[in-house]
C-alpha positions in Angstrom: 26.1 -11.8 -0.8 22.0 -11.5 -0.7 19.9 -12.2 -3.5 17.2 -10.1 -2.8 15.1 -11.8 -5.5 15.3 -15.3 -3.4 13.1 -13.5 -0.5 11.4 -10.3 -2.0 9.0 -9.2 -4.5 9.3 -6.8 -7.3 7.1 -4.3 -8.9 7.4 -0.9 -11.1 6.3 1.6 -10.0 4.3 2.5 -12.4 2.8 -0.7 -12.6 2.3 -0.5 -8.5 0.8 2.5 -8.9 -2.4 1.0 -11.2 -5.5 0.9 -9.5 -5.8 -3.0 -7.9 -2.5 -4.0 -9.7 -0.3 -4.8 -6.5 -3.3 -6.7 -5.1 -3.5 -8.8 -8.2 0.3 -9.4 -8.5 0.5 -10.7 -4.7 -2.1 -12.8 -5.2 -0.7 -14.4 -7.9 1.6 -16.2 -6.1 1.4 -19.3 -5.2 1.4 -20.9 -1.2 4.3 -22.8 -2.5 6.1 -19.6 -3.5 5.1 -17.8 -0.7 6.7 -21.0 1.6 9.7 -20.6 -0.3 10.0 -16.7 0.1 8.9 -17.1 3.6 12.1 -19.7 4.7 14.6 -17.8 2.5 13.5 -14.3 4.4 14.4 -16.8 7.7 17.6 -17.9 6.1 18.9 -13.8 5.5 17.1 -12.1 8.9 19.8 -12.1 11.1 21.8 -10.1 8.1 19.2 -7.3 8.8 18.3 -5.1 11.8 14.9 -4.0 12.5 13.4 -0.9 14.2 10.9 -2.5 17.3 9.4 0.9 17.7 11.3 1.9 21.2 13.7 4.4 21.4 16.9 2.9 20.4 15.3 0.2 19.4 17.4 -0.9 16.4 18.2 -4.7 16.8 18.8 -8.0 15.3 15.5 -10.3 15.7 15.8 -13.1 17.7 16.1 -16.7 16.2 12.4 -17.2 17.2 11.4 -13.7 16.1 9.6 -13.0 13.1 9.5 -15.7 10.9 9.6 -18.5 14.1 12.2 -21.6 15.0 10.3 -23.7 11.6 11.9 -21.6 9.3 15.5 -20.8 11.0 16.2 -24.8 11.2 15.9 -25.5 7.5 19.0 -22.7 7.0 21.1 -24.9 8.8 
């Protein structure tokens, strides 16, 4: 099962929707929180598939796609 909260952020919508809000809220995260939402994403991506902009191009991301090899080694 994915825990969504492990890799993502979340904001209300009517709080996202405040004038300079969303800016504020991402930068209030810390590089260490950002590291640690950055290798979970890496841990879940081959779960997802992504859309490369080609026709038909719906596919899984390679191991050294979008978050690189750094990240995919500390899943294992």
């Amino acid at each position: 099962m994915v825990n969504y909260s492990d890799f993502s952020v979340f904001a209300a919508v009517s709080d996202a929707l405040q004038p300079n809000w969303l800016v504020e809220h991402l930068k209030s995260f810390s590089k260490a929180q950002i590291d640690m939402f950055q290798r979970n994403m890496a841990c879940v991506q081959p779960m997802f598939e992504y859309e490369n902009g080609y026709p038909g191009g719906i596919e899984p991301i390679p191991s050294d796609g979008a978050y690189g090899k750094k990240f995919i080694r500390s899943c294992l």
